[in-house]
C-alpha positions as CSV (number, residue, x, y, z in Angstrom):
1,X,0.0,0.0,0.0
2,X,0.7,3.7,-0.2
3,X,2.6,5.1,3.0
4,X,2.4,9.0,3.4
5,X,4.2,11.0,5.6
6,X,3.8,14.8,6.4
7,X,6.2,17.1,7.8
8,X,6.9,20.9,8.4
9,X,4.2,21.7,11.1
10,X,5.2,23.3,14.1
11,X,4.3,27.0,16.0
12,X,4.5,30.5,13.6
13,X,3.1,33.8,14.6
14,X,0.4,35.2,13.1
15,X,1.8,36.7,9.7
16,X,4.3,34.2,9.0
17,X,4.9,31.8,6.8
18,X,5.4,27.8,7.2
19,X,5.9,25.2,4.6
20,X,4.6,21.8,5.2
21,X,5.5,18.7,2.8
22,X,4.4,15.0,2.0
23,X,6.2,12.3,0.5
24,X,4.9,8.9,-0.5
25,X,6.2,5.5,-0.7
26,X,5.0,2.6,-2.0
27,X,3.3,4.3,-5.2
28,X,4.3,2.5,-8.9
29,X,1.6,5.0,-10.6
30,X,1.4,8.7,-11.0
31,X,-1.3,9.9,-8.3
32,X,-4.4,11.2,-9.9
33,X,-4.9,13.7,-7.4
34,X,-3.2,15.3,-4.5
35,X,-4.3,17.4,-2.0
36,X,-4.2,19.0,1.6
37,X,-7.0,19.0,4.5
38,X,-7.0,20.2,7.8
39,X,-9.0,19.7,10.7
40,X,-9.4,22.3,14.0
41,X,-10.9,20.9,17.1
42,X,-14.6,21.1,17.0
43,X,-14.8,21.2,13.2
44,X,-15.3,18.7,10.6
45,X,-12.5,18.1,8.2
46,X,-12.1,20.2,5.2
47,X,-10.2,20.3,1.7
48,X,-8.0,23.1,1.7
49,X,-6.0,22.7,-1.3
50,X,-5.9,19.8,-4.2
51,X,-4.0,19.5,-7.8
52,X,-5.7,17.0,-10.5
53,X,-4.3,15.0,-13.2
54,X,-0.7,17.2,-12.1
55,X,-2.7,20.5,-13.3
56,X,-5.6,21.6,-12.2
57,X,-6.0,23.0,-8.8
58,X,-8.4,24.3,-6.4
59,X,-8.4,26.4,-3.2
60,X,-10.8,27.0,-0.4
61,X,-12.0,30.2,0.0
62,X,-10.5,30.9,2.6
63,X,-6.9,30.1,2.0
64,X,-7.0,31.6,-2.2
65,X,-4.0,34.5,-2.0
66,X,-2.8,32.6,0.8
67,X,-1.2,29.3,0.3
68,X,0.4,27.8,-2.9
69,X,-0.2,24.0,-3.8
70,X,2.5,22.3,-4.8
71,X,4.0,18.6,-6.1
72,X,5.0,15.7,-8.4
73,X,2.3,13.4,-9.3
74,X,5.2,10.6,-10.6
75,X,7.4,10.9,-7.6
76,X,4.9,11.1,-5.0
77,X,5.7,14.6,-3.1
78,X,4.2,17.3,-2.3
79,X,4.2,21.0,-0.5
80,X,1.9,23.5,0.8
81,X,3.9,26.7,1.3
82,X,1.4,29.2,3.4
83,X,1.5,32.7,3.7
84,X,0.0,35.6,5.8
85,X,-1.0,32.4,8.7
86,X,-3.6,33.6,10.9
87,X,-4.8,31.3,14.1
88,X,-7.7,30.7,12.0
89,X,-5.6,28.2,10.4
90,X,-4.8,26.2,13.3
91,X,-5.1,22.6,12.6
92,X,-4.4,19.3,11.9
93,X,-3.1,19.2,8.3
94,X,-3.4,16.1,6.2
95,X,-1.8,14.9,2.9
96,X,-4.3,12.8,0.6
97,X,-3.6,11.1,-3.0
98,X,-6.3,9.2,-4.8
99,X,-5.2,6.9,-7.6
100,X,-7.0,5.0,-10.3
101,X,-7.7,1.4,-9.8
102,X,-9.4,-1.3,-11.1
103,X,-12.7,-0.6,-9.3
104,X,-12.8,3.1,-9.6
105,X,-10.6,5.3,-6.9
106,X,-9.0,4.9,-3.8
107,X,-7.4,7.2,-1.3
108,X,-4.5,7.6,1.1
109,X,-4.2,9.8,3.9
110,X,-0.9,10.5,6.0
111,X,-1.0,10.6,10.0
112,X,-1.3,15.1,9.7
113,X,1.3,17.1,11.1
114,X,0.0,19.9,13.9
115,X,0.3,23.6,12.6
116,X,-0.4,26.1,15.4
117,X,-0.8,29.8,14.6
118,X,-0.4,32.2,17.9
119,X,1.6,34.9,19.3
């Protein structure tokens, strides 16, 4: 199977900047998809950043101006560099490929890496 691990998270101030990246292992095909979520305490998870087919890609609202997806769908890496951080963006963040299979899609989710925005 797939094996994803994030790293990069840690404490900035508000304003800052942090870079967080995920590597794969395990993977023979180029990932259809790639992507980031994040999930703050109390809230459900959410999508904050994918690329498609090594291309496309789409933001939450929320982050667009903000934070810059990143990544190579044939190795297997990826990076989120985020800007301007505000403690609105503490979380949780999680790395996510999907691939084509056989029987349709499956995904892949690291173990997240803790990103805390405070002064």
């Amino acid at each position: 199977q797939v094996h994803l691990v994030e790293s990069g998270g840690g404490l900035v101030q508000p304003g800052g900047s942090l870079t967080l990246s995920c590597v794969a292992s395990g993977n023979t095909h180029p990932f259809y998809a790639m992507g980031w979520y994040r999930q703050a305490p109390g809230k459900a998870r959410e999508l904050v950043a994918e690329v498609i087919s090594n291309r496309h890609t789409r933001y939450a609202d929320s982050v667009k101006g903000r934070f810059t997806i990143s990544g190579d769908s044939g190795e297997g890496t990826m990076n989120l560099q985020m800007n301007s951080l505000a403690p609105e963006d503490t979380a949780v963040y999680y790395c996510n490929v999907a691939l084509v299979v056989s029987t349709g899609m499956t995904e892949y989710w690291g173990r997240g890496t803790q990103v805390t925005v405070s002064s």
